[in-house]
C-alpha positions in Angstrom: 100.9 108.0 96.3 98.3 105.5 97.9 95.6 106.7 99.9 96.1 105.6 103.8 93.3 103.6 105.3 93.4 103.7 109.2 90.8 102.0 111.8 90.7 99.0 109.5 90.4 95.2 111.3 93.4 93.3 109.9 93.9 89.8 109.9 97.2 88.5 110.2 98.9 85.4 109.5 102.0 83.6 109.9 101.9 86.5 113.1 104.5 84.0 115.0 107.0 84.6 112.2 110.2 86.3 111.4 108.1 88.9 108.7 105.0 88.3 110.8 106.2 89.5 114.2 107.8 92.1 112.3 104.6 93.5 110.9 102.7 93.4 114.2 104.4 96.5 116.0 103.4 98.7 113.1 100.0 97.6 112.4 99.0 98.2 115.8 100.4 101.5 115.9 98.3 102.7 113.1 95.0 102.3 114.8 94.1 98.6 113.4 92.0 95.9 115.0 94.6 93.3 114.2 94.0 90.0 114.9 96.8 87.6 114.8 96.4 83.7 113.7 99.1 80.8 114.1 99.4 77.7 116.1 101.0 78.7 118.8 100.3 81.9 120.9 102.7 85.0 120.3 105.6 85.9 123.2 103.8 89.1 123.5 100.6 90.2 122.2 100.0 94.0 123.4 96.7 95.1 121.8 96.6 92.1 119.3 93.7 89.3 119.7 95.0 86.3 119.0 93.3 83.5 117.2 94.7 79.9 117.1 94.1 78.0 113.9 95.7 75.4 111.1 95.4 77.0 108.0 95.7 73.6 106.4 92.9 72.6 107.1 89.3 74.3 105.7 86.9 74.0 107.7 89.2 75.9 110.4 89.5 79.0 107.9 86.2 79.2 107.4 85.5 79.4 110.7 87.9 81.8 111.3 87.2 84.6 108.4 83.8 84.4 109.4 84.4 84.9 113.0 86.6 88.0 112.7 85.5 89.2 109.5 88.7 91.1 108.5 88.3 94.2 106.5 91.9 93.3 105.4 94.1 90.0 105.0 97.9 90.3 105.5 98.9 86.6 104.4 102.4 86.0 105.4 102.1 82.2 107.0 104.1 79.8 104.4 106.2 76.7 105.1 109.7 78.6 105.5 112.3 75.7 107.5 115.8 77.1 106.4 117.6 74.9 104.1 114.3 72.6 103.6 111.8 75.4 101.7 113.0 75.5 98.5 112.1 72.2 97.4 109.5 70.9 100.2 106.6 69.4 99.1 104.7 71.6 101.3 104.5 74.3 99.7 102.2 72.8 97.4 99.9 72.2 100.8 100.5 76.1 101.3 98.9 77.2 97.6 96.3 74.9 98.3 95.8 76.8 102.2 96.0 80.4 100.6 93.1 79.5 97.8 91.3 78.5 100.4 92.0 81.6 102.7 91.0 83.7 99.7 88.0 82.1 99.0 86.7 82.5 102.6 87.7 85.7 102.8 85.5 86.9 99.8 82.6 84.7 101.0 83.3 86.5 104.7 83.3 90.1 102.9 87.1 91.2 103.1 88.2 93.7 100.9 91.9 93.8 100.7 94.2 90.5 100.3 98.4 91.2 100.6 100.4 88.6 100.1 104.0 87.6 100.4 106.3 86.7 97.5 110.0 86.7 97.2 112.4 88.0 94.8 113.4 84.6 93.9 109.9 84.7 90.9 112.5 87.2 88.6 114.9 86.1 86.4 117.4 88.8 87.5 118.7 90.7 85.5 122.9 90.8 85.4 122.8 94.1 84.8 120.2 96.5 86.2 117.8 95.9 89.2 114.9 93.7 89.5 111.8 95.7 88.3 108.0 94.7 88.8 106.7 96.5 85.5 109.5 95.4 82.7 111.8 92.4 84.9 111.0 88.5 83.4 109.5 85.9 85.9 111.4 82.9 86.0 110.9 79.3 87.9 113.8 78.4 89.9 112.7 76.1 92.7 109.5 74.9 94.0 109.3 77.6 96.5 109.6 80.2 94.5 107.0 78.9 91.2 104.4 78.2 93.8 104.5 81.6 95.2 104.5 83.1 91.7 101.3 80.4 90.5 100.0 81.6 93.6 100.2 85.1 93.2 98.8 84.6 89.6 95.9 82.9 91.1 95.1 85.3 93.5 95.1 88.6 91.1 92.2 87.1 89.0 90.2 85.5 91.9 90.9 89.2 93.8 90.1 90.9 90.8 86.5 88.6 89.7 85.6 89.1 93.4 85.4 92.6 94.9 88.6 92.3 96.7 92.2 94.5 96.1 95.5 92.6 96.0 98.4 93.5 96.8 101.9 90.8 96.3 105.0 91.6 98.2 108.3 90.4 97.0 110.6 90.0 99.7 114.4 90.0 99.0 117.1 89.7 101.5 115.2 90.2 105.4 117.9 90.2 108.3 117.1 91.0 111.6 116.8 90.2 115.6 115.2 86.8 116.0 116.2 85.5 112.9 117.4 81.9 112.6 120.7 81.7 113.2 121.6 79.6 110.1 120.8 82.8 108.1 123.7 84.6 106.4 123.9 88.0 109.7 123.1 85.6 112.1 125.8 83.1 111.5 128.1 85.3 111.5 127.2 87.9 114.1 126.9 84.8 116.4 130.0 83.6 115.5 131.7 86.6 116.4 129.5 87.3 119.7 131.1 83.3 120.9 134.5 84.8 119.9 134.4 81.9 117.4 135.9 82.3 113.7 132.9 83.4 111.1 133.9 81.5 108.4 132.2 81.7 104.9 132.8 81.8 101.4 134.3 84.5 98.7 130.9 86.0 98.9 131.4 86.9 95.3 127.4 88.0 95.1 125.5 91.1 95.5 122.5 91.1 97.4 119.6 93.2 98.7 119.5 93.2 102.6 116.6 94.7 104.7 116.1 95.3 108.3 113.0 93.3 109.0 111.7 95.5 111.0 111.6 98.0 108.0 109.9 95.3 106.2 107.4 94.6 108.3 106.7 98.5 108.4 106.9 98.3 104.7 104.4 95.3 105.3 101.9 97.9 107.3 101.8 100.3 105.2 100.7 98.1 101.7 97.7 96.7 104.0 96.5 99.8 104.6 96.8 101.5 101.2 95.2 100.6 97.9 98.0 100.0 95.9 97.9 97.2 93.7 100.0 94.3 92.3 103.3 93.3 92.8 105.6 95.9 94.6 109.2 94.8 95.8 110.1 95.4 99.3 113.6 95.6 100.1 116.4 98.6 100.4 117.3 99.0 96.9 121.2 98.7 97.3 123.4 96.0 96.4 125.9 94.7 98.9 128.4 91.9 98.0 128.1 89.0 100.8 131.5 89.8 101.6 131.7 93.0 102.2 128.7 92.6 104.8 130.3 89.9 106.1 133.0 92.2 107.1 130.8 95.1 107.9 129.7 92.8 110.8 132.9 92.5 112.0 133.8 95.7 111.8 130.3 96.8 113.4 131.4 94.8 116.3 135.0 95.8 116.8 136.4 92.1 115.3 136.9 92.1 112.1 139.9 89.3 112.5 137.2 87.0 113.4 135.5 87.3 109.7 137.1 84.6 107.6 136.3 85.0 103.9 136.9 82.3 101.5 137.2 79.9 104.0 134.2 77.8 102.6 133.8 77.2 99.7 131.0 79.0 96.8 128.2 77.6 96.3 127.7 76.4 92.6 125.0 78.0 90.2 124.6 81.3 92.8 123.2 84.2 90.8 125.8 86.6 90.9 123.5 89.9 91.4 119.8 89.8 93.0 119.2 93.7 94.0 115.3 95.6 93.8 114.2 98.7 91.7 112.1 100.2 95.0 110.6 103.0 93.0 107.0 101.6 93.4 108.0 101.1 96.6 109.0 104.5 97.3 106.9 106.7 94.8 103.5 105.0 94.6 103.6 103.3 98.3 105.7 106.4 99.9 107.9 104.1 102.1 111.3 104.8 102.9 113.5 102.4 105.0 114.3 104.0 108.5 117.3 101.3 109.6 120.8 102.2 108.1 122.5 99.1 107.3 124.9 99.6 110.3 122.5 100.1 112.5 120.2 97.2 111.6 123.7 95.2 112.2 124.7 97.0 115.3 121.2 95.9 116.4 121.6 91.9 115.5 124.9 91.8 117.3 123.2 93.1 120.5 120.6 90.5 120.1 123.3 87.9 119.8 125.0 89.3 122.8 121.7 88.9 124.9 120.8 85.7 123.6 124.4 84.3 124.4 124.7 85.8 127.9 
């Protein structure tokens, strides 16, 4: 297990995010000077100190690492527009941002870089869970080869430059706040309107975390020493259908859950699902939010948010 490092000044991005606002709760809690950057200020920022700042552009980073001077960079700020990210140009901007970032944050004298990845790098595997140590990387979109060339960029500059790194891969985050295009959220809203949540056989297994246990998850990598790439998700498989129907049944309406009613989507990989020993052995983190309860919890949301 990874040794804990507390009283550490953290520098966030992407802190006006789904993951980022996530993360925020936790780091504070565990005694960090965390320092948030994005271009708009956070809803809340309860012992946070916010920083506004385009990480496009250089001479703004700069300014910024040197300013704060973080002991530790959390880097979670990407271009993520649902239905748009996979193939959006921008994301060659973002690898161009995040060498930058790096490279100001060795010349500013940071010690730790995390970034995000997704679970989208692997070529999964049909039969067995995706694994950091023995899985094959494999490009599938833009979004997901530029977060792998970044990653690969970022070990050796980390590694020539006095600086730990850390890569998260991200599988399937659900949570309160989330858009409502997303997989829970369409349908939890759905049912919340007393509309019909219609989707498709939902033939495919996927990973599904609470995002608030990711962003916990998110915490505790920043302040350990582990290195490399460590998957963060639950490490269960649930077909899209049957959570589909969980959500109804979480919410008392399960005739409103419509399966099959769309139809699949062609070329869906038919099982994406984490190996979290790393997670749970090396970075001692164990999800808190039962599936149910992360659901029971969106629906709530939904029911506030449509009142």
């Amino acid at each position: 297990m990874t040794t804990k490092k507390t009283g550490r000044r953290i520098l966030l991005t992407g802190a006006t995010g789904f993951v980022g606002r996530a993360a925020i709760a936790p780091l504070i809690a565990s005694g960090a000077e965390l320092h948030l950057v994005s271009r708009s200020e956070p809803e809340t920022l309860d012992r946070a100190i916010w920083h506004q700042a385009d990480l496009l552009r250089s001479d703004e980073v700069r300014s910024l690492l040197f300013d704060i001077r973080p002991d530790t960079l959390l880097h979670l700020a990407w271009c993520v527009e649902h239905g748009r990210f996979w193939m959006d140009p921008a994301n060659l901007d973002w690898v161009a941002a995040t060498a930058n970032l790096a490279r100001a944050a060795a010349e500013a004298g940071t010690s730790r870089f995390v970034g995000a990845g997704t679970c989208y790098e692997y070529d999964w595997p049909a039969d067995e869970n995706c694994s950091e140590t023995h899985t094959q990387l494999a490009a599938h979109t833009l979004y997901d080869t530029c977060k792998d060339a970044t990653r690969r960029m970022l070990e050796v500059f980390c590694a020539g430059n006095g600086m730990t790194f850390a890569w998260a891969r991200l599988f399937f985050l659900y949570g309160q706040g989330e858009d409502p295009r997303r997989l829970v959220a369409s349908v939890a809203r759905a049912i919340v309107r007393g509309e019909t949540a219609a989707i498709s056989r939902g033939l495919s297994v996927r990973d599904f975390m609470d995002v608030r246990d990711a962003g916990a998850a998110l915490s505790a990598l920043s302040l350990s020493d582990l290195q490399g790439a460590i998957n963060i998700a639950s490490g269960k498989g649930e077909r899209i259908s049957e959570l589909a129907r969980k959500i109804g049944e979480v919410a008392g309406r399960a005739d409103r859950v419509r399966v099959g009613a769309l139809p699949d989507r062609p070329g869906e990989p038919p099982r994406i699902v984490a190996d979290t020993r790393r997670m749970r052995e090396e970075l001692g983190f164990v999800p808190a939010i039962s599936l149910e309860q992360g659901l029971r919890d969106v629906l709530d949301f939904w029911r506030r948010a449509e009142s």
